[in-house]
N, CA, C and O atoms as CSV, one atom per row, in Angstrom:
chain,resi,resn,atom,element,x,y,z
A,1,UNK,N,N,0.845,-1.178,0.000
A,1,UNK,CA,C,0.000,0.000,0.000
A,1,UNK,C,C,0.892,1.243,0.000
A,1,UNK,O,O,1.945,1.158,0.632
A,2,UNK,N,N,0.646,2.221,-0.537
A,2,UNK,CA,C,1.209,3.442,-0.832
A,2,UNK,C,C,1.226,4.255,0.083
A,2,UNK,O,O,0.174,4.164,0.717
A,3,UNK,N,N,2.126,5.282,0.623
A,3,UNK,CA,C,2.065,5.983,2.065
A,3,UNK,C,C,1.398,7.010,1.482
A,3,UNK,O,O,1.998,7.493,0.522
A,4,UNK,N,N,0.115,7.616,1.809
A,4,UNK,CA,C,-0.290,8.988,1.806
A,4,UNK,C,C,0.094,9.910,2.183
A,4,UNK,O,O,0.282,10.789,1.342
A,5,UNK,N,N,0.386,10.189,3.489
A,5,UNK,CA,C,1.360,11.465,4.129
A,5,UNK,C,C,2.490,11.388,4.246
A,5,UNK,O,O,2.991,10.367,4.718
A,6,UNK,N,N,3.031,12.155,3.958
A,6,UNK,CA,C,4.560,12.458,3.293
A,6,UNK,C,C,5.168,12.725,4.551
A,6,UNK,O,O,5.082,13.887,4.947
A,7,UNK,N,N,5.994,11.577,5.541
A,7,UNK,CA,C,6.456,11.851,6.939
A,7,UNK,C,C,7.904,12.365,6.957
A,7,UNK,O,O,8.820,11.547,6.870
A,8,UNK,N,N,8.145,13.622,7.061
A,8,UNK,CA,C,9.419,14.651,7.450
A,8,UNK,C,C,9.861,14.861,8.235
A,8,UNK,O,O,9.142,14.490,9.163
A,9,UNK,N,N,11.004,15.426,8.698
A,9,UNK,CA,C,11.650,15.645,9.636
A,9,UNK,C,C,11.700,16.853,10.117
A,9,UNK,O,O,12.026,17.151,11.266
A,10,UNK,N,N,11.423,17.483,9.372
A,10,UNK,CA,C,11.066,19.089,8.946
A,10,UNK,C,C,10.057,19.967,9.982
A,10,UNK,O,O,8.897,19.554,9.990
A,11,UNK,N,N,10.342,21.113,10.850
A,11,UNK,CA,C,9.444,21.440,11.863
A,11,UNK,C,C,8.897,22.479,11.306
A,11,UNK,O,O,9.418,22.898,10.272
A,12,UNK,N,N,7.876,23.062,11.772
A,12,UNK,CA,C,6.977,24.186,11.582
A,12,UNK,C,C,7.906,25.666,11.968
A,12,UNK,O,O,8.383,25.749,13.100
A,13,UNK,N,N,8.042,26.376,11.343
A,13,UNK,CA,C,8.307,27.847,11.676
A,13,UNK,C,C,8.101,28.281,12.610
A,13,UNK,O,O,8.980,28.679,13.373
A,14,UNK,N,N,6.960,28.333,12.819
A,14,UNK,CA,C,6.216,28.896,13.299
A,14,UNK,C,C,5.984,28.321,14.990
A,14,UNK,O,O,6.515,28.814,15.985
A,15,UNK,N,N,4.936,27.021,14.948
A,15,UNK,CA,C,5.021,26.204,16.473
A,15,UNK,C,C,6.197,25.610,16.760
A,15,UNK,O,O,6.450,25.615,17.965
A,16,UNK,N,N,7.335,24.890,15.781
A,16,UNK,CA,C,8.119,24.148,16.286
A,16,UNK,C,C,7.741,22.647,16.061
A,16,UNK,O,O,8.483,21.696,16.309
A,17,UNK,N,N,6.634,22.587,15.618
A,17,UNK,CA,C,5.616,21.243,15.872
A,17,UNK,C,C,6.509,20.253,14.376
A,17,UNK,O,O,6.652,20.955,13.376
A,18,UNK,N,N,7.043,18.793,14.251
A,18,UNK,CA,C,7.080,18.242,12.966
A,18,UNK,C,C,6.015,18.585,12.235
A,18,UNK,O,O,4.859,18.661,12.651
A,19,UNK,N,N,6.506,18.856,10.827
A,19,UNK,CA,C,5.579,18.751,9.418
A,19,UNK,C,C,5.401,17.200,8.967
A,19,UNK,O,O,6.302,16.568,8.416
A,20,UNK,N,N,4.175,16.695,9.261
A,20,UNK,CA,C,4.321,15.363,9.180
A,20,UNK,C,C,3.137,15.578,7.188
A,20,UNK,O,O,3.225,14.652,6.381
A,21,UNK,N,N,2.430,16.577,6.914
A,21,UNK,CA,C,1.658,16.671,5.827
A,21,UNK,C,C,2.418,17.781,5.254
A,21,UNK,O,O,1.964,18.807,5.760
A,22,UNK,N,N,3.262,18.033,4.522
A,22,UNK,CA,C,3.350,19.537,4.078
A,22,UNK,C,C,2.640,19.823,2.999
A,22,UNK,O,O,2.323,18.851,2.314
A,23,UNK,N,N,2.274,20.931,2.624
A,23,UNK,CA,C,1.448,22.239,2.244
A,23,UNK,C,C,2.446,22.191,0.513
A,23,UNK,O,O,3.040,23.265,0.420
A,24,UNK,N,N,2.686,21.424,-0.543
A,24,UNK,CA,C,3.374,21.889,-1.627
A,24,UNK,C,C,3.477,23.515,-2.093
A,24,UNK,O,O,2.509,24.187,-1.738
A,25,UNK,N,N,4.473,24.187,-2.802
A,25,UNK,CA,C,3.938,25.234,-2.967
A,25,UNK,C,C,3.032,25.714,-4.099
A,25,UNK,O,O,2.464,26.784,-4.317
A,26,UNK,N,N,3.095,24.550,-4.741
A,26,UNK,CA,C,1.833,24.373,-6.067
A,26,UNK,C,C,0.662,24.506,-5.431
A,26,UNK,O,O,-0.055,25.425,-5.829
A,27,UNK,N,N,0.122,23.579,-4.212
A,27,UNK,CA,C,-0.750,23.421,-3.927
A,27,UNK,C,C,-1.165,25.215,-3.146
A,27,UNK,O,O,-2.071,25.994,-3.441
A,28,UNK,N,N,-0.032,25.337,-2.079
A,28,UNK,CA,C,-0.102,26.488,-1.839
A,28,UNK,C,C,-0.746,28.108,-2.489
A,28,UNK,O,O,-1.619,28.930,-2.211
A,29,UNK,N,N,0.194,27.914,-3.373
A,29,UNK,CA,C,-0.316,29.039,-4.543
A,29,UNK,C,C,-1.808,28.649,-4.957
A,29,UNK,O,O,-2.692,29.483,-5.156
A,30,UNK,N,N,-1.892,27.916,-5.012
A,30,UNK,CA,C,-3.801,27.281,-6.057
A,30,UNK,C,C,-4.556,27.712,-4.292
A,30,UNK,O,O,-5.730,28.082,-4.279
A,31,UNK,N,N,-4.037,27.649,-3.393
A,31,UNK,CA,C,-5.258,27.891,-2.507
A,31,UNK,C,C,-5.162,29.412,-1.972
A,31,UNK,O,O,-6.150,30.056,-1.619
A,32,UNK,N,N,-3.735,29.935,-1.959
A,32,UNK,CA,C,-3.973,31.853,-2.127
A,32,UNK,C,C,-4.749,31.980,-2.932
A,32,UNK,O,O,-5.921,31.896,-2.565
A,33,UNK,N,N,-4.520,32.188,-4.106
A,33,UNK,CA,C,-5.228,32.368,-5.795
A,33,UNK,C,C,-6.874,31.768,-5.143
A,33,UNK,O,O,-7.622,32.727,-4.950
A,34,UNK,N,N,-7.106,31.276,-5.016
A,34,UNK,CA,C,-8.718,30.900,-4.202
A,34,UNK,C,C,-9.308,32.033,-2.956
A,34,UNK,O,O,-10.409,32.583,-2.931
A,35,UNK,N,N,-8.100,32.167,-1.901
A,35,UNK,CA,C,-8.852,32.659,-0.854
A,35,UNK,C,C,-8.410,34.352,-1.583
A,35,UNK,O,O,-8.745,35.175,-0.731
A,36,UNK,N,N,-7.951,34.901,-2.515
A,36,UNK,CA,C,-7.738,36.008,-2.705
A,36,UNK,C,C,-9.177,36.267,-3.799
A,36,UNK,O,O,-9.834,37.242,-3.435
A,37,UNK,N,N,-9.588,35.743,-4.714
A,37,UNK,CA,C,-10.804,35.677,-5.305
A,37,UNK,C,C,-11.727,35.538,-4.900
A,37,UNK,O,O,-12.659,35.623,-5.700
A,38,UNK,N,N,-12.071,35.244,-3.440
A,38,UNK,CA,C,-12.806,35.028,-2.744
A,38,UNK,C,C,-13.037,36.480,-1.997
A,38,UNK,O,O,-14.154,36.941,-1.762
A,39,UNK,N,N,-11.885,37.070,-1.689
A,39,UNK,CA,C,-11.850,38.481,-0.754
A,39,UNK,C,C,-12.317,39.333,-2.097
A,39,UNK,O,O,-13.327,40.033,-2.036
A,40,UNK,N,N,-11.603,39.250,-3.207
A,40,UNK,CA,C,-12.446,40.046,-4.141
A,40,UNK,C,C,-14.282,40.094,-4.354
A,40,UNK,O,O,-14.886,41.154,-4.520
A,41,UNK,N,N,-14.672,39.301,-4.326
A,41,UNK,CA,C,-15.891,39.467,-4.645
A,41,UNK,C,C,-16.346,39.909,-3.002
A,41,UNK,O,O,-17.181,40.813,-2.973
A,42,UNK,N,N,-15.815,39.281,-1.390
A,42,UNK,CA,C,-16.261,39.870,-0.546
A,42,UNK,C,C,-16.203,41.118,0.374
A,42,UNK,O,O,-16.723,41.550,1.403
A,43,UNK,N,N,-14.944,41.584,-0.909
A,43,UNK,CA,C,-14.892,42.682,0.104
A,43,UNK,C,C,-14.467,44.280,-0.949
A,43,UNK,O,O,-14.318,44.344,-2.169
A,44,UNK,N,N,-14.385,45.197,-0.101
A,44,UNK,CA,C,-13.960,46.404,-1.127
A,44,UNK,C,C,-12.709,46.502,-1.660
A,44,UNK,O,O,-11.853,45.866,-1.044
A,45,UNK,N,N,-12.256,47.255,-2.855
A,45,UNK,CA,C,-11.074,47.155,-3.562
A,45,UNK,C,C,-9.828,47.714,-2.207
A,45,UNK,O,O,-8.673,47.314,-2.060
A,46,UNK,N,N,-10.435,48.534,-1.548
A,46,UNK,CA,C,-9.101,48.878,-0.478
A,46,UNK,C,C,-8.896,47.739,0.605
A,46,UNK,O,O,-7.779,47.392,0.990
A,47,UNK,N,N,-9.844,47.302,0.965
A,47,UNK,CA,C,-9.318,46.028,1.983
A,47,UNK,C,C,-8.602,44.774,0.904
A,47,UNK,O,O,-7.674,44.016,1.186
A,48,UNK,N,N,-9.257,44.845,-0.190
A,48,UNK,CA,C,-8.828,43.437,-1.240
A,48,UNK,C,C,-7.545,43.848,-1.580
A,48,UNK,O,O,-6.776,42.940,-1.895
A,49,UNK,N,N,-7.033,45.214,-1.599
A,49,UNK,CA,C,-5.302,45.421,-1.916
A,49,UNK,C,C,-4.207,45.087,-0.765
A,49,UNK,O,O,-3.131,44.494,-0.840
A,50,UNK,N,N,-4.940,45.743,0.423
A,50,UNK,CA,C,-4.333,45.178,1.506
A,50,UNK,C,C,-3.978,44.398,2.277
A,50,UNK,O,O,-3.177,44.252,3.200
A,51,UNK,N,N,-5.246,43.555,1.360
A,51,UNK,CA,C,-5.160,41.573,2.373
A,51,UNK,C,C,-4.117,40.911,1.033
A,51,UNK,O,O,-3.412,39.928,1.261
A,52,UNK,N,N,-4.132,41.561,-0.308
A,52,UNK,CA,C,-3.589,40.688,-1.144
A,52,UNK,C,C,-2.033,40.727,-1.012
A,52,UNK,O,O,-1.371,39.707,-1.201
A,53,UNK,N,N,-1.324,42.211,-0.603
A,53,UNK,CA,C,-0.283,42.629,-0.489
A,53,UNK,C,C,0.395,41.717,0.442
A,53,UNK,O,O,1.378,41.069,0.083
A,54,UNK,N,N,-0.080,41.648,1.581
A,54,UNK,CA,C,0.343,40.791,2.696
A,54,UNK,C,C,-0.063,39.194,2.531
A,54,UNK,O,O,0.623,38.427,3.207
A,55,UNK,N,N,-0.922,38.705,1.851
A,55,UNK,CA,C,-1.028,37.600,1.444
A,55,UNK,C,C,0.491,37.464,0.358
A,55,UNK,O,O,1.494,36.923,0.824
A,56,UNK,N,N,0.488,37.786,-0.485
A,56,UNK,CA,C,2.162,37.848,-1.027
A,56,UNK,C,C,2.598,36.969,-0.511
A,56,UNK,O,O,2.431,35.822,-0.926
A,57,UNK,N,N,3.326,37.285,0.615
A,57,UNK,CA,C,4.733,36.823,0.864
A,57,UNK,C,C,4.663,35.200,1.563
A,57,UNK,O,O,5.632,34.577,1.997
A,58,UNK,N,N,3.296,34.756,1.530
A,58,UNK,CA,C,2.896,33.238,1.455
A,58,UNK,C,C,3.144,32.323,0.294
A,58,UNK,O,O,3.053,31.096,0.332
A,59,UNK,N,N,3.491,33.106,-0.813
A,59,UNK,CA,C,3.629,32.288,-1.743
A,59,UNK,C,C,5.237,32.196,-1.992
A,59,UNK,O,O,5.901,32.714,-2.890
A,60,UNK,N,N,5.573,31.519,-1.106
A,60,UNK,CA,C,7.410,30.992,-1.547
A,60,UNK,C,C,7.217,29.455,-0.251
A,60,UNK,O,O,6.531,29.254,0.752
A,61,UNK,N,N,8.254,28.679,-1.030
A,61,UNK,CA,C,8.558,27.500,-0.358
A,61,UNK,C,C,8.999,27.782,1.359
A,61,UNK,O,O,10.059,28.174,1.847
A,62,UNK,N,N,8.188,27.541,1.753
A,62,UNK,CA,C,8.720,27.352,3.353
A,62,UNK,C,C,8.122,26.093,4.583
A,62,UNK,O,O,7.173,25.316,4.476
A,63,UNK,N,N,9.186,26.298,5.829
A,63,UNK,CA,C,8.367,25.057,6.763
A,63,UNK,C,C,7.761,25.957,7.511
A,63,UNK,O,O,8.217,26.912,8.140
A,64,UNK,N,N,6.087,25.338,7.306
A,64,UNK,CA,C,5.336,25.671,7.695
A,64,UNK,C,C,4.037,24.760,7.587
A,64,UNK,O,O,3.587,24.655,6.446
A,65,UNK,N,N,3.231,23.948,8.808
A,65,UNK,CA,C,2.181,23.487,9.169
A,65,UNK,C,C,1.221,23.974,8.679
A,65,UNK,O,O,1.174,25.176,8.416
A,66,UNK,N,N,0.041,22.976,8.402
A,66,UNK,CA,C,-0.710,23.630,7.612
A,66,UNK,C,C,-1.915,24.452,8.195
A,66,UNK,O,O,-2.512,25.331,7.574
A,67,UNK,N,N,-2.209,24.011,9.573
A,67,UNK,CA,C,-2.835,25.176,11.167
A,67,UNK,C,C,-1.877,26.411,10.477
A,67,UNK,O,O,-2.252,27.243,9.651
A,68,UNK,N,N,-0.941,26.310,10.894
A,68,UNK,CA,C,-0.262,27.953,11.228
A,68,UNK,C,C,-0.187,28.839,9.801
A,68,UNK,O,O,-0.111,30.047,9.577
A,69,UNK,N,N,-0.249,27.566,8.893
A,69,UNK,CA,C,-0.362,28.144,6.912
A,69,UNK,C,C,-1.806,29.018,7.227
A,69,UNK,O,O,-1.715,30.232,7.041
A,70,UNK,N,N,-3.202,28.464,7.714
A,70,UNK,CA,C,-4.438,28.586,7.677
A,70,UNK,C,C,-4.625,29.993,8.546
A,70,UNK,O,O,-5.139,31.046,8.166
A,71,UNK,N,N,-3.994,29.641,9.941
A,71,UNK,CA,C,-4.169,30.858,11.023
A,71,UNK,C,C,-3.398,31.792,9.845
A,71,UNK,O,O,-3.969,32.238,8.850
A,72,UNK,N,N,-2.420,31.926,10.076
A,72,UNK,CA,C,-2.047,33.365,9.134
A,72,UNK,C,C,-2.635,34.178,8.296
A,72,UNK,O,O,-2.871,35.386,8.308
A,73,UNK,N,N,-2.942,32.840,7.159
A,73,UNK,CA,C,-4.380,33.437,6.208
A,73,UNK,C,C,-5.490,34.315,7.237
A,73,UNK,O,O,-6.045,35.385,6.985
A,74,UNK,N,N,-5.564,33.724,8.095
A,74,UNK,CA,C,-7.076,34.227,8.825
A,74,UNK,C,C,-7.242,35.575,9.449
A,74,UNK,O,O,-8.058,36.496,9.429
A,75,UNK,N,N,-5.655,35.161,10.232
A,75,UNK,CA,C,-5.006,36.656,11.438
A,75,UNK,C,C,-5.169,37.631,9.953
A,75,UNK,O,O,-6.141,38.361,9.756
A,76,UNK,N,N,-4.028,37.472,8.996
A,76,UNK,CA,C,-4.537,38.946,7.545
A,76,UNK,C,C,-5.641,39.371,7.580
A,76,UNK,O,O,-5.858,40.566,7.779
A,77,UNK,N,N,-6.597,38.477,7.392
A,77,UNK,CA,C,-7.591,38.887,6.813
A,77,UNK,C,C,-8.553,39.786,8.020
A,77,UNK,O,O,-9.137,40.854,7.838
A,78,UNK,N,N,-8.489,38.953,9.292
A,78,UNK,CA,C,-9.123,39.835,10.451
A,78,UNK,C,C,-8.390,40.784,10.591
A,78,UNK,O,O,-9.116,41.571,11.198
A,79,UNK,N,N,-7.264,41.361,10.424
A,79,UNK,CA,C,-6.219,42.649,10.917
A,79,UNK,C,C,-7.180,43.617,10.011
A,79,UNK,O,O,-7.711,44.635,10.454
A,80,UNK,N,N,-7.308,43.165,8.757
A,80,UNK,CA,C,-8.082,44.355,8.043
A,80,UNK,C,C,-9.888,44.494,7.994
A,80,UNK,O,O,-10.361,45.559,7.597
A,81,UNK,N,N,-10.482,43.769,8.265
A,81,UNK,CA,C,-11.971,43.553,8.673
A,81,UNK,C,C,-12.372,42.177,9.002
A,81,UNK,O,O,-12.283,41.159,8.315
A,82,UNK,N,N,-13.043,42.430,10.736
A,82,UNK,CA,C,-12.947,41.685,11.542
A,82,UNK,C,C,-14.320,40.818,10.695
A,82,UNK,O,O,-14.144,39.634,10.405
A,83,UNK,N,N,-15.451,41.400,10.396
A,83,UNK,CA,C,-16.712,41.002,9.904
A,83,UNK,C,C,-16.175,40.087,8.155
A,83,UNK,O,O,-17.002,39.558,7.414
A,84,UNK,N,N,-15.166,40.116,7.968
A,84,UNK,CA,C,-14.554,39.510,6.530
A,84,UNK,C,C,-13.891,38.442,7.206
A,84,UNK,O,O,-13.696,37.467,6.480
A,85,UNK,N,N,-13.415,38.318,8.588
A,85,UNK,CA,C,-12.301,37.574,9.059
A,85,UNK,C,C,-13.631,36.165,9.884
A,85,UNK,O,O,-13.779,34.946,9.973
A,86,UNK,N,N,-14.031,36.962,10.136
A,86,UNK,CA,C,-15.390,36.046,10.721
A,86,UNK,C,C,-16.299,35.004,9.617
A,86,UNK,O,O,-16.829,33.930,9.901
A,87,UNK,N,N,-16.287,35.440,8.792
A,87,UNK,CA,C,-17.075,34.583,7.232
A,87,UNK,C,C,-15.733,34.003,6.798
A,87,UNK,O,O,-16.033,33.074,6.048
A,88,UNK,N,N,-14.474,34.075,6.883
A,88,UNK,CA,C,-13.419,33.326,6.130
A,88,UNK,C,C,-13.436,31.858,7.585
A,88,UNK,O,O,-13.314,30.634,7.538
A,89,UNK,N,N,-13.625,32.734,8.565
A,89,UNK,CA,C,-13.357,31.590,9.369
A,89,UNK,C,C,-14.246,30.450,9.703
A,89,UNK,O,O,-13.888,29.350,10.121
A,90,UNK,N,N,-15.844,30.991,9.384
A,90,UNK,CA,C,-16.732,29.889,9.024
A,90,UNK,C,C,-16.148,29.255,8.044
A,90,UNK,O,O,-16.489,28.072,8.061
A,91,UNK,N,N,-15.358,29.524,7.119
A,91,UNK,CA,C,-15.035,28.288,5.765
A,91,UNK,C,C,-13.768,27.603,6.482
A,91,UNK,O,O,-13.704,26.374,6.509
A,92,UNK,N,N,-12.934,28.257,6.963
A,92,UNK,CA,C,-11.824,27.302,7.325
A,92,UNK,C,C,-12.575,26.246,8.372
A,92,UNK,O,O,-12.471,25.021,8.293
A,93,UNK,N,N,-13.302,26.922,9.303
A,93,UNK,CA,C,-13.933,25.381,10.458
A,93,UNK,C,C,-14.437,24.194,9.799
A,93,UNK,O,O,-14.662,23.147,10.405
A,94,UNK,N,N,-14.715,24.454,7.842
A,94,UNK,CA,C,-15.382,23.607,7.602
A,94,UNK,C,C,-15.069,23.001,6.553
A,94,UNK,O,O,-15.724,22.160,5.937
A,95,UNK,N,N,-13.247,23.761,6.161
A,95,UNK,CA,C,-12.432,22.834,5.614
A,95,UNK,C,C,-11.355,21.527,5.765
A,95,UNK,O,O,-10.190,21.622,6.152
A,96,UNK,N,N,-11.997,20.382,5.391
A,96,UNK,CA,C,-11.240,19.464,6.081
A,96,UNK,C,C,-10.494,18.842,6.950
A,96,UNK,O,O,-9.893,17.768,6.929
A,97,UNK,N,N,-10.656,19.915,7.939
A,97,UNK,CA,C,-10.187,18.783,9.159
A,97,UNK,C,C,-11.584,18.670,10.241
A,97,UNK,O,O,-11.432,18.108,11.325
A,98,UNK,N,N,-13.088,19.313,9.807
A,98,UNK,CA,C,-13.918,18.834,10.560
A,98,UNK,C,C,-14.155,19.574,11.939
A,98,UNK,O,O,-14.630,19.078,12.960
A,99,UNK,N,N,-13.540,21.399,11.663
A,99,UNK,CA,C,-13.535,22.088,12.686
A,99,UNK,C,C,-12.255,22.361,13.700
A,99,UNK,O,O,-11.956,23.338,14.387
A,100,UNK,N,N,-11.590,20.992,13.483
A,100,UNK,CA,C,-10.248,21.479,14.434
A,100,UNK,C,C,-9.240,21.860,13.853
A,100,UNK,O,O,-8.162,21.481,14.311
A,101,UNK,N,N,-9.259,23.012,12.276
A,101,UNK,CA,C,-8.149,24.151,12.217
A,101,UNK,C,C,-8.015,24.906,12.934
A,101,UNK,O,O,-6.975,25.275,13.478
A,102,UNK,N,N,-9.350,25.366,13.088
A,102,UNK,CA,C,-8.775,26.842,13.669
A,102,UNK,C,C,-10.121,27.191,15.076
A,102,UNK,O,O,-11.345,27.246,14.959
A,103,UNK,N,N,-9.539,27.309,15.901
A,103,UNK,CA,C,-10.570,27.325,17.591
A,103,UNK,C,C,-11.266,28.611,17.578
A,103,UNK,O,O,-12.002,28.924,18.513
């Protein structure tokens, strides 16, 4: 049988925690490019420049968990409107891990 999760040695940036799933940066980029098209249609052109600017610098190869990949996305997006950060975070509770991304 084929191993599904890709087991590394590799720790998180961020917690310290092993990267036992990492985040490709293909995959990475295809899910900015999503949550940034998403802020476009939900939000105004001045918050959508400001979440995109700082969204940026997510798109390069790094160790980083895919919680602390998700929180980051989230912390951006609430720094610039809390009521935009609140509707992104209903979608993350109810992206694949079943509520326990993000508390």
């Amino acid at each position: 049988m084929k191993q599904v999760e890709e087991d590394t040695s590799e720790k998180c940036i961020i917690c310290n925690w092993p990267i036992n799933r990492k985040i490709s940066l293909e995959k990475s980029k295809k899910f900015l490019k999503g949550v940034k098209e998403w802020i476009k249609k939900n939000a105004n052109k001045e918050i959508y420049k400001k979440v995109e600017k700082e969204l940026n610098f997510l798109e390069k190869e790094m160790n980083i968990c895919r919680y602390d990949f998700f929180r980051i996305i989230k912390e951006i997006i609430e720094s610039k409107n809390k009521k935009l950060g609140r509707k992104f975070n209903t979608i993350l509770k109810a992206f694949d891990f079943e509520g326990s991304l993000v508390s």
